[in-house]
C-alpha atoms as an extended CHARMM CRD file, in Angstrom:
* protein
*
       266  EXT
         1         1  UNK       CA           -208.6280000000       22.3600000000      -31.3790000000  PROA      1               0.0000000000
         2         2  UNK       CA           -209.3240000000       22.4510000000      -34.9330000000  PROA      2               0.0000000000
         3         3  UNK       CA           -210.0170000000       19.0230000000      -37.0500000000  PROA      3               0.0000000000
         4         4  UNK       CA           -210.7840000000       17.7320000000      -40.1480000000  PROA      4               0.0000000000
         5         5  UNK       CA           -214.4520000000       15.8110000000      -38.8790000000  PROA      5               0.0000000000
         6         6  UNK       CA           -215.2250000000       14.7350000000      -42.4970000000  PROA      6               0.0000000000
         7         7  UNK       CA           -214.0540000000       14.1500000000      -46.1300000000  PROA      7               0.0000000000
         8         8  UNK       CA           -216.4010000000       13.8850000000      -48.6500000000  PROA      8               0.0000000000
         9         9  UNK       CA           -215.8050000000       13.4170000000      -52.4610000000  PROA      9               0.0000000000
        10        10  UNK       CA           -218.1650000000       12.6760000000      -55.3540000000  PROA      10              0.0000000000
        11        11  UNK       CA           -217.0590000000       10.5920000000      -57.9780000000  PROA      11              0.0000000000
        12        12  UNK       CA           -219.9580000000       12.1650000000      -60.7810000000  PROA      12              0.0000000000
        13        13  UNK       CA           -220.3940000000       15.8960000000      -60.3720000000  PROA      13              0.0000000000
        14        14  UNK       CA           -223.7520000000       16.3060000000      -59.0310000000  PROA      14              0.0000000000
        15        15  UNK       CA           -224.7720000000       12.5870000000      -57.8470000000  PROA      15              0.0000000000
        16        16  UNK       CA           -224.4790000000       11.4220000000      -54.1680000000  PROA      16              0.0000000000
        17        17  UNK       CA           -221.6210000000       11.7600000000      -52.6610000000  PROA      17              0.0000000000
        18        18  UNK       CA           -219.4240000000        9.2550000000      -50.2640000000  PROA      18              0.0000000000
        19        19  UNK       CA           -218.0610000000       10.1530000000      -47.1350000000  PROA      19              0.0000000000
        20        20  UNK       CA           -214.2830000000        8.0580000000      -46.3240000000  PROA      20              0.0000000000
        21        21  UNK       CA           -211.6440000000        8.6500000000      -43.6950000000  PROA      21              0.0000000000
        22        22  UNK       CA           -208.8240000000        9.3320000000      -45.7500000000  PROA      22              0.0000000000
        23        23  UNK       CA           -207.9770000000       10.9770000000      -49.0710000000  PROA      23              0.0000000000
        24        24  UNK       CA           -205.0120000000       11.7220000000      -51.1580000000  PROA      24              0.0000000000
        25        25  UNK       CA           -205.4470000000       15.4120000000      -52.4690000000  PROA      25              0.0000000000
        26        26  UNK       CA           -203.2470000000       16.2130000000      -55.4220000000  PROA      26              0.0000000000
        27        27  UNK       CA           -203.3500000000       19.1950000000      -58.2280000000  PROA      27              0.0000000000
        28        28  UNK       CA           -206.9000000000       18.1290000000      -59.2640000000  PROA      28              0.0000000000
        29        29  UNK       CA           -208.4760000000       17.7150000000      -55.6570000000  PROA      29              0.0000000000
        30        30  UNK       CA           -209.3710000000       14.6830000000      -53.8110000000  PROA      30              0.0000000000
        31        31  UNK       CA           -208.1740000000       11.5560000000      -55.9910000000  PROA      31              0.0000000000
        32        32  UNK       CA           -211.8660000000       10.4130000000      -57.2890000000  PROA      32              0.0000000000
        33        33  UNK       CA           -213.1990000000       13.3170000000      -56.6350000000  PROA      33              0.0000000000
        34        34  UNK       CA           -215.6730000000       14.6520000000      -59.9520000000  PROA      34              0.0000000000
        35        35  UNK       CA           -213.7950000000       12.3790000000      -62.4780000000  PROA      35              0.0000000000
        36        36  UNK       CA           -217.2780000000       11.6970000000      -63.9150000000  PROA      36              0.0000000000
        37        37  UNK       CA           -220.0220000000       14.0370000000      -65.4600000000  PROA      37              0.0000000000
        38        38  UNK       CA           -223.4850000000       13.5940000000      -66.9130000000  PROA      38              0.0000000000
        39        39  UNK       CA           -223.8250000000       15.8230000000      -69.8510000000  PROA      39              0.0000000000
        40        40  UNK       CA           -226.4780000000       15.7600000000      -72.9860000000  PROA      40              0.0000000000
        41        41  UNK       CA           -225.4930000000       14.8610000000      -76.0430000000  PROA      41              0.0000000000
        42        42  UNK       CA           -224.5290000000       17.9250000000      -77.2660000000  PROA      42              0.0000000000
        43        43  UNK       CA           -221.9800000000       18.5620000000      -74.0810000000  PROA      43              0.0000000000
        44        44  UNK       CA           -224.0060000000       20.8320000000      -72.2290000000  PROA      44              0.0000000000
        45        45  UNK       CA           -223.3710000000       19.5500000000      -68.5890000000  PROA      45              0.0000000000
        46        46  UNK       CA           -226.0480000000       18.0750000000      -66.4460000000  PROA      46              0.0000000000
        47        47  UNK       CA           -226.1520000000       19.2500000000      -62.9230000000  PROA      47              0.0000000000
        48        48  UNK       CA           -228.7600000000       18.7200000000      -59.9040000000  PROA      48              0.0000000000
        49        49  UNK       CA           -229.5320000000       22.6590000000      -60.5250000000  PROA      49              0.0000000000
        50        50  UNK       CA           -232.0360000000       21.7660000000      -63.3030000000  PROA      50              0.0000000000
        51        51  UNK       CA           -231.7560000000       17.7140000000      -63.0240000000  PROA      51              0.0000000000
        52        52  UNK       CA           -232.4470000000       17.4210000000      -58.7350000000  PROA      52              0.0000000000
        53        53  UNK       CA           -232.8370000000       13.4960000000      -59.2020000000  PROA      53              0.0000000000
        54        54  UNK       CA           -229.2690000000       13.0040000000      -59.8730000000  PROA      54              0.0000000000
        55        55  UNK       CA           -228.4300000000       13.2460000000      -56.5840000000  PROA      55              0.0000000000
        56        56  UNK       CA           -229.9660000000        9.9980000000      -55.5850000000  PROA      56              0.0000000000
        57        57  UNK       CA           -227.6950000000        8.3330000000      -58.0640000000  PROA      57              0.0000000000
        58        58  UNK       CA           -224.3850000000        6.6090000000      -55.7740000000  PROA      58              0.0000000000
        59        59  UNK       CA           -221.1400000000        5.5560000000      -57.3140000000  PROA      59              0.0000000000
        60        60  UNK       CA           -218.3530000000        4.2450000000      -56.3970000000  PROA      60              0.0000000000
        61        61  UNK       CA           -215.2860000000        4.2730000000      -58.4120000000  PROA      61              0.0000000000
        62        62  UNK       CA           -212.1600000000        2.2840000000      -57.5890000000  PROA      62              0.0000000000
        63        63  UNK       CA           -209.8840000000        3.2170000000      -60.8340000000  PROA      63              0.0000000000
        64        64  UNK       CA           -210.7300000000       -0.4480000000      -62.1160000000  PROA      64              0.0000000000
        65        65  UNK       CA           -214.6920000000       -0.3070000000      -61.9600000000  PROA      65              0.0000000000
        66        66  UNK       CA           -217.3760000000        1.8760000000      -61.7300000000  PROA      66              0.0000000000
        67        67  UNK       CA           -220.2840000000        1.0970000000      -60.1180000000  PROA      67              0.0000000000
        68        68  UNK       CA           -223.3540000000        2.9450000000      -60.3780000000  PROA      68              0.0000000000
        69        69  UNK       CA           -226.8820000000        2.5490000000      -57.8140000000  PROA      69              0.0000000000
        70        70  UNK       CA           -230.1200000000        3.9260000000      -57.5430000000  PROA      70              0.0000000000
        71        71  UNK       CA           -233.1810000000        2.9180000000      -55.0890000000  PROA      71              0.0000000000
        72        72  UNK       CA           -235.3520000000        2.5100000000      -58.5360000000  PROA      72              0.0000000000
        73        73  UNK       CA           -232.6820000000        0.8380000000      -61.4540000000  PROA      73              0.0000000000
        74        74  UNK       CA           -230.8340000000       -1.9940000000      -61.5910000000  PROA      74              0.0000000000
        75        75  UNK       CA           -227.2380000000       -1.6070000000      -60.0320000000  PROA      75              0.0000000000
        76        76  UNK       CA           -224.5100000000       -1.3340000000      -62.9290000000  PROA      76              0.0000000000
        77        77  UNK       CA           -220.9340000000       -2.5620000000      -63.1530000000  PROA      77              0.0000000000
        78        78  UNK       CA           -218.6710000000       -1.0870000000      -65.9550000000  PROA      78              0.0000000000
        79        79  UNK       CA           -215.1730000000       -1.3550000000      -66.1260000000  PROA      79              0.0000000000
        80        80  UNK       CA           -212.9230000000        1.2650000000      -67.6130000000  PROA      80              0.0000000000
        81        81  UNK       CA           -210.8730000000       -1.5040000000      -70.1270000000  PROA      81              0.0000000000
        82        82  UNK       CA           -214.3530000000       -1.3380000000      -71.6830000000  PROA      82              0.0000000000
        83        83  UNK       CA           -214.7820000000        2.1830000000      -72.2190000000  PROA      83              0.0000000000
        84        84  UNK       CA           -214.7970000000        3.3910000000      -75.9190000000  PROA      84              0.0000000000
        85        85  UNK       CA           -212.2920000000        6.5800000000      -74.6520000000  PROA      85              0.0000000000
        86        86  UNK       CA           -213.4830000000        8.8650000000      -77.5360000000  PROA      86              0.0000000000
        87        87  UNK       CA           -212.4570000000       12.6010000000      -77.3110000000  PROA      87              0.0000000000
        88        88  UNK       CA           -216.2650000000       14.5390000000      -76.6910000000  PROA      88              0.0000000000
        89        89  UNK       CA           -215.9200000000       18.0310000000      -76.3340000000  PROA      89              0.0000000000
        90        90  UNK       CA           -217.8580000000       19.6460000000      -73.3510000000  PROA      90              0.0000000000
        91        91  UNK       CA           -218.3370000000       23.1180000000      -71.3180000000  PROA      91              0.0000000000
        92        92  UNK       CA           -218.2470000000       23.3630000000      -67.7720000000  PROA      92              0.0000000000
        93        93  UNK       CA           -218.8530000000       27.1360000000      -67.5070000000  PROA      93              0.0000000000
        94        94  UNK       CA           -216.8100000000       28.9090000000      -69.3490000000  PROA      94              0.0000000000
        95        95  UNK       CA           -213.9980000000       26.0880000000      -69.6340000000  PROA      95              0.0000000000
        96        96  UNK       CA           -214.5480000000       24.1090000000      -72.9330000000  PROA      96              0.0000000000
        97        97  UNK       CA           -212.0060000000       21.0390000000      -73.1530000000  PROA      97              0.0000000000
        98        98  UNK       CA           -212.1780000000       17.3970000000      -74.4730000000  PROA      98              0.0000000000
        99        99  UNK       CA           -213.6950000000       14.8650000000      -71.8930000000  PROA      99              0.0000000000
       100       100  UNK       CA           -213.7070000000       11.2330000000      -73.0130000000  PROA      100             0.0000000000
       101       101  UNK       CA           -216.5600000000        8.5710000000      -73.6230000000  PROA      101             0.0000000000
       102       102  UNK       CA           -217.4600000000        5.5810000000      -71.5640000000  PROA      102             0.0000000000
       103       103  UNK       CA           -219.8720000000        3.2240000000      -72.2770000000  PROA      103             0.0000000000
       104       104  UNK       CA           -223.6510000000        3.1710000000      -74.2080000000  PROA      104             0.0000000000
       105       105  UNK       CA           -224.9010000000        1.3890000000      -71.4840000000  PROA      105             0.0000000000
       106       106  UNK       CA           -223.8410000000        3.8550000000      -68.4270000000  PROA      106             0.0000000000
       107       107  UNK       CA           -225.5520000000        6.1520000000      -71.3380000000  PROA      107             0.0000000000
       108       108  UNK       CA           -228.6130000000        4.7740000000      -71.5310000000  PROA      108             0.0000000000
       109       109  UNK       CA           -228.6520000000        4.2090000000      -67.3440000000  PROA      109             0.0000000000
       110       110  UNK       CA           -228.3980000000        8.0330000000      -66.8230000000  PROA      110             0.0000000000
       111       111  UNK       CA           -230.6970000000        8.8490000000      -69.4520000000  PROA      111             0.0000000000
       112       112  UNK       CA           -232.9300000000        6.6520000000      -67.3160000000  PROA      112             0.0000000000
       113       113  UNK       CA           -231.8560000000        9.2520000000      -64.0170000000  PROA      113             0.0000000000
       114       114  UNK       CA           -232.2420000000       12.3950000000      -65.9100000000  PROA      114             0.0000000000
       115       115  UNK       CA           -235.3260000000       11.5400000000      -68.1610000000  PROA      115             0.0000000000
       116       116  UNK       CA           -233.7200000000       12.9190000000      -71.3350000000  PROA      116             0.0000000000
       117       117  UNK       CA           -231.0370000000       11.3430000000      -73.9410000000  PROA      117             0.0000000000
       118       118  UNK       CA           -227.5160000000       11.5690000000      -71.7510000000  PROA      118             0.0000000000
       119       119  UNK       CA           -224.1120000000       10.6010000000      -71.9360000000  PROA      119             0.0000000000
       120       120  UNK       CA           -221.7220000000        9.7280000000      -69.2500000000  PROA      120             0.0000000000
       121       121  UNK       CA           -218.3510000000       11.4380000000      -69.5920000000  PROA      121             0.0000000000
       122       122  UNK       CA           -214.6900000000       10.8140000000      -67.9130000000  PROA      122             0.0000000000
       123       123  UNK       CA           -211.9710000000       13.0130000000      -67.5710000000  PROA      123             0.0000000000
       124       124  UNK       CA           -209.4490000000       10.0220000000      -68.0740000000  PROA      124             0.0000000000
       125       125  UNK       CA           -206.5180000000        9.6780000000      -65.2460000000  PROA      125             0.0000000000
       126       126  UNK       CA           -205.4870000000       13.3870000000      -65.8650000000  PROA      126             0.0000000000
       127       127  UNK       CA           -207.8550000000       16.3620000000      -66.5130000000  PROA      127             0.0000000000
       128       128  UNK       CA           -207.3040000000       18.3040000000      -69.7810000000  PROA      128             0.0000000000
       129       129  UNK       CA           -208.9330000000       21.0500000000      -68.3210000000  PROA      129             0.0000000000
       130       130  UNK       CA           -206.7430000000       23.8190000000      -67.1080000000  PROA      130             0.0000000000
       131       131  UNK       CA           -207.7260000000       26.5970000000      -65.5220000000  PROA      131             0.0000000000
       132       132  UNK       CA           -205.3830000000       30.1920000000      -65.8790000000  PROA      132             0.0000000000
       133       133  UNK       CA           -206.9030000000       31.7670000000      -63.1810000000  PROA      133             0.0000000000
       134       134  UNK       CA           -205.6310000000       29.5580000000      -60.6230000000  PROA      134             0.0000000000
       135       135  UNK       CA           -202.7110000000       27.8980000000      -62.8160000000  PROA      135             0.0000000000
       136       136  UNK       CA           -204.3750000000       24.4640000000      -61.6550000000  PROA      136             0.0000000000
       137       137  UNK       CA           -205.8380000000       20.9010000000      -63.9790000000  PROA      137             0.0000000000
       138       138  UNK       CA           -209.0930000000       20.9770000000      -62.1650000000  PROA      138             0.0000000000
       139       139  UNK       CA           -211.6100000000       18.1770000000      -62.5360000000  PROA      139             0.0000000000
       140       140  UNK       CA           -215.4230000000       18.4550000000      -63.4980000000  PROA      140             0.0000000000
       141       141  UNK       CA           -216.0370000000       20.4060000000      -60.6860000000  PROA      141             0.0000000000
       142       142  UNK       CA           -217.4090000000       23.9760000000      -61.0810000000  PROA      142             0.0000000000
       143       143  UNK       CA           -214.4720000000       26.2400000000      -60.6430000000  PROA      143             0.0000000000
       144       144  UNK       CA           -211.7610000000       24.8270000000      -57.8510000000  PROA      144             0.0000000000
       145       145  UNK       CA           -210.6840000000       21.8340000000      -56.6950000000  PROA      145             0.0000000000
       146       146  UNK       CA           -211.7640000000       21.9240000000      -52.9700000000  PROA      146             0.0000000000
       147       147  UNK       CA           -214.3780000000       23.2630000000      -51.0410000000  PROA      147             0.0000000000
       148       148  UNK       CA           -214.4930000000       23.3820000000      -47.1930000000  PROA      148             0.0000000000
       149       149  UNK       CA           -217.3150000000       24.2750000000      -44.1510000000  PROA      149             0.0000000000
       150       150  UNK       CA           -217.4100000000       24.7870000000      -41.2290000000  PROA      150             0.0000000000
       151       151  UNK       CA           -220.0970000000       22.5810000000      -38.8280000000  PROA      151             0.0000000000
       152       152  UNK       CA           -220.7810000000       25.8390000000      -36.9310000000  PROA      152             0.0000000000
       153       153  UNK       CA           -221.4260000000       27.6160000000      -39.9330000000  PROA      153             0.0000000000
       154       154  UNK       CA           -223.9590000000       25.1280000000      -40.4520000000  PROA      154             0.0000000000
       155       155  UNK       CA           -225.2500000000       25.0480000000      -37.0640000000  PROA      155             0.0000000000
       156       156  UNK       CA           -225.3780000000       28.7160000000      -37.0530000000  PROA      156             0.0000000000
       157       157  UNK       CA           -227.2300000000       28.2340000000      -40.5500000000  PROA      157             0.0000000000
       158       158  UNK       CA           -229.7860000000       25.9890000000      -38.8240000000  PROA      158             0.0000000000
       159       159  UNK       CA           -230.5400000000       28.1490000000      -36.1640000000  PROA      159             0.0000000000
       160       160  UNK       CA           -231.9170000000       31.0260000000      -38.5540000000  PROA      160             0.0000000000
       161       161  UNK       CA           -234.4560000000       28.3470000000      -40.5950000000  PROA      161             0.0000000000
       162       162  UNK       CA           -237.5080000000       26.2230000000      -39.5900000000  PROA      162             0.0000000000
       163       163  UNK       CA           -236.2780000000       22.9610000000      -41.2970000000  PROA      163             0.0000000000
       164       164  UNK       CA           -232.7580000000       21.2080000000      -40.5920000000  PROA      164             0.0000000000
       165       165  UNK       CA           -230.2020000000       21.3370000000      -42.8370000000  PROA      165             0.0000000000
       166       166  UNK       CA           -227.3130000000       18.7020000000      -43.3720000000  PROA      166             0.0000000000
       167       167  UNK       CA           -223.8600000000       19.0790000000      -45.1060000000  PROA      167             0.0000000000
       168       168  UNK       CA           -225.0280000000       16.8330000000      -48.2810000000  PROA      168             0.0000000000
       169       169  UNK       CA           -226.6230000000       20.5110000000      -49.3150000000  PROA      169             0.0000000000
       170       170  UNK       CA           -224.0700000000       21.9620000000      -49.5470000000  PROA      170             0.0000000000
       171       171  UNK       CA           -221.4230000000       19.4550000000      -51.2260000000  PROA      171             0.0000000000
       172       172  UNK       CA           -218.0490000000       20.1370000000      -49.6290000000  PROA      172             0.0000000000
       173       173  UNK       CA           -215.0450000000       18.0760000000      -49.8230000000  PROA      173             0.0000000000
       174       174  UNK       CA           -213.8270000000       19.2130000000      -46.5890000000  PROA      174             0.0000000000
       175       175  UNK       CA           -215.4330000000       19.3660000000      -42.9350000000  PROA      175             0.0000000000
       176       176  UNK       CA           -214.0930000000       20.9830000000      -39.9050000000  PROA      176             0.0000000000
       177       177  UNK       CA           -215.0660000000       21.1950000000      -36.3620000000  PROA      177             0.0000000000
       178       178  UNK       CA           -213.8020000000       23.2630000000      -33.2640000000  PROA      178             0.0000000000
       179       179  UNK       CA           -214.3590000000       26.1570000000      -34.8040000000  PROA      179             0.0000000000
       180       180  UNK       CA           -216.9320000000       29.2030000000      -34.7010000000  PROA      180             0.0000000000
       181       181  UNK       CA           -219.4990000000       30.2540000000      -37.2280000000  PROA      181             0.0000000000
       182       182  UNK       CA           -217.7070000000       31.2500000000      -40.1360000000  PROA      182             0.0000000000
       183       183  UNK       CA           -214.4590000000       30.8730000000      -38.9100000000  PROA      183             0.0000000000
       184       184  UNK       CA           -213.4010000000       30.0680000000      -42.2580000000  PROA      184             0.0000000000
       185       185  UNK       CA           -214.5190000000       33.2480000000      -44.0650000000  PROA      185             0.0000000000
       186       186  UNK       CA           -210.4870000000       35.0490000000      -42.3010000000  PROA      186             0.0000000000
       187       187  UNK       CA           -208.8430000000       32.0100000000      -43.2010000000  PROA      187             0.0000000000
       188       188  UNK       CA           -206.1010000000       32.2020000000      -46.1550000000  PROA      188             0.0000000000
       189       189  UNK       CA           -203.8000000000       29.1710000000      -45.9940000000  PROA      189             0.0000000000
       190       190  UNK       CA           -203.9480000000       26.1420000000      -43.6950000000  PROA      190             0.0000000000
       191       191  UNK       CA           -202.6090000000       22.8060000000      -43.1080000000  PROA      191             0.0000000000
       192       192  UNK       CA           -204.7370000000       19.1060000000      -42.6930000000  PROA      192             0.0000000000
       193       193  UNK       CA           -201.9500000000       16.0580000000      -42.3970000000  PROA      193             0.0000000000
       194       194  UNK       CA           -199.4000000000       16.5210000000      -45.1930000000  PROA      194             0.0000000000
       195       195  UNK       CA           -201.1220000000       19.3530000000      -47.4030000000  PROA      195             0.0000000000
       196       196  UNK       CA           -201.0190000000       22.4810000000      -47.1120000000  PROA      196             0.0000000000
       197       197  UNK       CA           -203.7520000000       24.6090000000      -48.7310000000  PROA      197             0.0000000000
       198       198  UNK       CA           -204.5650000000       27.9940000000      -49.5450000000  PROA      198             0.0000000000
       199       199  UNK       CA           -207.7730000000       29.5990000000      -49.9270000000  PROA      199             0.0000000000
       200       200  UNK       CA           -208.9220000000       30.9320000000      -53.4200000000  PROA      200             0.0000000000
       201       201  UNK       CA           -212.2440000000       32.5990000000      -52.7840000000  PROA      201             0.0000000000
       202       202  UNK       CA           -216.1300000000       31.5980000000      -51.0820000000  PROA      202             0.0000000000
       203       203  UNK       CA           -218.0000000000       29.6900000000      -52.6910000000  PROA      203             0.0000000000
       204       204  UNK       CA           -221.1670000000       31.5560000000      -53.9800000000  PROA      204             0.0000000000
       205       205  UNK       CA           -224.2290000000       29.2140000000      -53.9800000000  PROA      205             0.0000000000
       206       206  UNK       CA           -227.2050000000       28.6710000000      -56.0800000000  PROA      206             0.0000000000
       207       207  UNK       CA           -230.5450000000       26.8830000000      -56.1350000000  PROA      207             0.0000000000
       208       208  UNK       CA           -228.7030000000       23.5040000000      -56.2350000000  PROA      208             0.0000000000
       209       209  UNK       CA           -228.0380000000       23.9320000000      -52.3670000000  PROA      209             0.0000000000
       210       210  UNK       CA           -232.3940000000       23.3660000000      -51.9710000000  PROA      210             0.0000000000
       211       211  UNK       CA           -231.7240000000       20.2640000000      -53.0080000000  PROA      211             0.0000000000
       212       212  UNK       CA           -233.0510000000       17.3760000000      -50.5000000000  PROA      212             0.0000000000
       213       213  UNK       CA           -230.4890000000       14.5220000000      -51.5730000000  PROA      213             0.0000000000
       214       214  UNK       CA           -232.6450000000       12.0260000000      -49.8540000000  PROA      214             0.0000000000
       215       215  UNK       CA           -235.2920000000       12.2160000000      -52.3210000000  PROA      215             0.0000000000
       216       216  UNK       CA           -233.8680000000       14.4170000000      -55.2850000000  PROA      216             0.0000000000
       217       217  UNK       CA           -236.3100000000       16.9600000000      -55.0450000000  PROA      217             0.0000000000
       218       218  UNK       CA           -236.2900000000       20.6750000000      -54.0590000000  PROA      218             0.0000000000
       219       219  UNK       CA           -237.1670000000       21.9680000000      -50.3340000000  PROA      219             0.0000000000
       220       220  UNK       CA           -240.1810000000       24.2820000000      -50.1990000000  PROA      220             0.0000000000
       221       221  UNK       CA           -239.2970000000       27.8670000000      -50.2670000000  PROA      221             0.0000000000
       222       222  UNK       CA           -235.8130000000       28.1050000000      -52.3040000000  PROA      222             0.0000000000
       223       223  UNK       CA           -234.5840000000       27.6250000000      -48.3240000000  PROA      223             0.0000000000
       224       224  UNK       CA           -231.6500000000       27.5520000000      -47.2700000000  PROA      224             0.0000000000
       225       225  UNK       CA           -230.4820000000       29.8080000000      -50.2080000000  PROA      225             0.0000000000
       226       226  UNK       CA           -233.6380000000       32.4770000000      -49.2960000000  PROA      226             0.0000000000
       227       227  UNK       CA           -232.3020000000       32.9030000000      -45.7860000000  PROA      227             0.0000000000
       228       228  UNK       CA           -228.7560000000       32.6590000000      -46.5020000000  PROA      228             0.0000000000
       229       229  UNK       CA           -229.4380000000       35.3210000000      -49.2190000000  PROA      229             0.0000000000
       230       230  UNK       CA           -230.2050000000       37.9210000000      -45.7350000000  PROA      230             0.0000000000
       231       231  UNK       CA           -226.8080000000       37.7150000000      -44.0230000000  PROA      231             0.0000000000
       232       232  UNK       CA           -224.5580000000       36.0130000000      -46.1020000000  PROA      232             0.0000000000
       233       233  UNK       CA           -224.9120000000       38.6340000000      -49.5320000000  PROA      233             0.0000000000
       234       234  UNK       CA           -221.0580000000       39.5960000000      -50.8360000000  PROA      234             0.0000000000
       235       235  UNK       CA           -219.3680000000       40.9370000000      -53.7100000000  PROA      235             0.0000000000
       236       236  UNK       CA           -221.6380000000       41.0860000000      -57.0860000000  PROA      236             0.0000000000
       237       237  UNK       CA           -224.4350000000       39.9470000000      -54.5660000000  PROA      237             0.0000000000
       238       238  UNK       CA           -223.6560000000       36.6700000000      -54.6470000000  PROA      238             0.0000000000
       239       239  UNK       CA           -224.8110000000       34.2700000000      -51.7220000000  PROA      239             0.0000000000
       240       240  UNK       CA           -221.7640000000       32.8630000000      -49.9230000000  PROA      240             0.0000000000
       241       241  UNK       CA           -221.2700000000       29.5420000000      -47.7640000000  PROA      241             0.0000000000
       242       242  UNK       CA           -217.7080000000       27.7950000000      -47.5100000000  PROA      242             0.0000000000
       243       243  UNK       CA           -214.6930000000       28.7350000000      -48.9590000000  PROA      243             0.0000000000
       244       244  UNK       CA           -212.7000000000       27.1320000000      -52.0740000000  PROA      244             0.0000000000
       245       245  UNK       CA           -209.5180000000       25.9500000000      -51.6340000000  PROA      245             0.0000000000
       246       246  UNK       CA           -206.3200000000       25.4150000000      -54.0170000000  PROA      246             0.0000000000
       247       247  UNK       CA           -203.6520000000       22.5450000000      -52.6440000000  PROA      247             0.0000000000
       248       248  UNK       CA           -199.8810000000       24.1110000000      -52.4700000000  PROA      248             0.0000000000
       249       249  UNK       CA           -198.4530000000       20.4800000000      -52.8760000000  PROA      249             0.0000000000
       250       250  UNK       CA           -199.8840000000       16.4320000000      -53.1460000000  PROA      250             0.0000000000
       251       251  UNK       CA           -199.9210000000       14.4290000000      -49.9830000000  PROA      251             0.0000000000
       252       252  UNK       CA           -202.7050000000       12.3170000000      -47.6290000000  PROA      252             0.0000000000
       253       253  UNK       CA           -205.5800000000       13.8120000000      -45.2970000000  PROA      253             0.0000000000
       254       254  UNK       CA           -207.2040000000       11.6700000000      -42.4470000000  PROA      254             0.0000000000
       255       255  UNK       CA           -210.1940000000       12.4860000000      -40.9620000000  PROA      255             0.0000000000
       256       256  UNK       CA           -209.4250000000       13.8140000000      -37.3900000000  PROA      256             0.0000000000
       257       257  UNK       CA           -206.4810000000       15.1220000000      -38.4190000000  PROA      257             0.0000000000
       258       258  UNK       CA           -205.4170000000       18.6410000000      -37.3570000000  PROA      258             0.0000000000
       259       259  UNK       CA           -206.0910000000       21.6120000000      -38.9900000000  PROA      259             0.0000000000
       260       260  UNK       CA           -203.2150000000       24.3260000000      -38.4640000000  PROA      260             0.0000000000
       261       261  UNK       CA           -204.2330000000       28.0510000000      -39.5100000000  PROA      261             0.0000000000
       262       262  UNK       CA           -200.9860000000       29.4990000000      -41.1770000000  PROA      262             0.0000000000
       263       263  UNK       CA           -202.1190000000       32.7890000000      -42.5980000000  PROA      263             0.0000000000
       264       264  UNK       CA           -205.5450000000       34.7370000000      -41.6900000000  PROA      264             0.0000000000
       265       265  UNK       CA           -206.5890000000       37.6660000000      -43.6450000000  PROA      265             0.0000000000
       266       266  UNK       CA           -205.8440000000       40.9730000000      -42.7750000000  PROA      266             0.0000000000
């Protein structure tokens, strides 16, 4: 049998993420899920591509209070009654839309991470991004607002390299087990607890998945993208690994939960 094994969602696009047993997935993804984003002052977006240290940056983000740790700064407690709210306007790709403010001192704290003038940014309680191509608000996340692997396409990943890699690479809000190696590449639409979901497209990967998130650094040898870049080459020659997914309607996901395969492609 097919099951959901983990959910994982990261409040700040491209810091640590946090693994729970349940989630509420609505329009914009998992509720929590990349309502935060570092970005310089200008807007440009900050992401563990060029910046690998924010990934040892944790938060946790309750609606109330954010909380931000790292193994060298102080831990920081901000809550959002004290955020200045300003409209910023900021890219994320080829999306430009008007994020919102938060605080000079979560400013200064991930200027500190980054090591270059930063601002933390918040998409508010709804996204004003909107994207036409899949009629969805998404939040800061790069294009969708799910993404989902398969363990045995990691296992199967694992086998093919000399060093071991774990899911944290590769960022997915989604985990499933029971499955075979790239199971999910035929999926189309499934169904985890109350949501149904349909697939958009794989998820093409970059130099962000050589990210070690244990140290923030980058693994020797662009790997895993260098080997998955000999078997796993699609359309445009893009690298593939997971798939994206769009939610048909709101509802609550537990870990262990079934996953039902409605539609497979043809």
């Amino acid at each position: 049998m097919v099951t959901l094994s983990a959910i994982h969602l990261y409040p700040i696009k491209s810091t640590a993420g946090r693994s729970q047993d349940t989630a509420w997935v609505g329009e914009e993804g998992l509720a929590g899920d990349r309502r935060f984003m570092v970005a310089k002052p200008d807007g440009t977006f900050l992401t563990a591509r060029t910046h690998p240290q924010l990934q040892r940056a944790m938060t946790t983000f309750d609606g109330e209070t954010l909380t931000l740790a790292h193994p060298e700064l102080p831990t920081l407690h901000m809550a959002v009654t004290d955020f200045a709210r300003a409209a910023f306007a900021t890219t994320v790709w080829a999306d430009d839309f008007q994020a919102l403010t938060t605080h000079p001192r979560l400013d200064a704290w991930f200027s500190e991470v980054a090591g270059e003038p930063a601002r933390l940014l918040w998409l508010g309680e709804q996204s004003p991004r909107y994207r036409d191509s899949i009629a969805r608000r998404v939040s800061f996340a790069d294009g969708y607002p799910l993404m989902l692997i398969s363990e045995a396409s990691l296992d199967d990943l694992n086998t093919r390299t000399d060093d071991v890699h774990v899911m944290a690479q590769f960022r997915p809000n989604l985990v499933v087990a029971g499955t075979e190696a790239y199971a999910e590449d035929a999926w189309r639409r499934i169904r985890i607890g109350e949501v149904v979901m349909r697939v958009g497209k794989p998820c093409s990967r970059c130099a962000m998945i050589s990210v070690d998130p244990a140290t923030g650094t980058f693994k020797a040898g662009r790997e895993p993208l260098r080997t998955l870049a000999s078997y796993r080459r699609g359309e445009g020659g893009k690298v593939y690994f997971g798939q994206n997914l769009i939610a048909e309607n709101e509802g609550r996901i537990m870990r262990g939960a079934p996953v039902e395969v409605l539609e497979h492609a043809l």
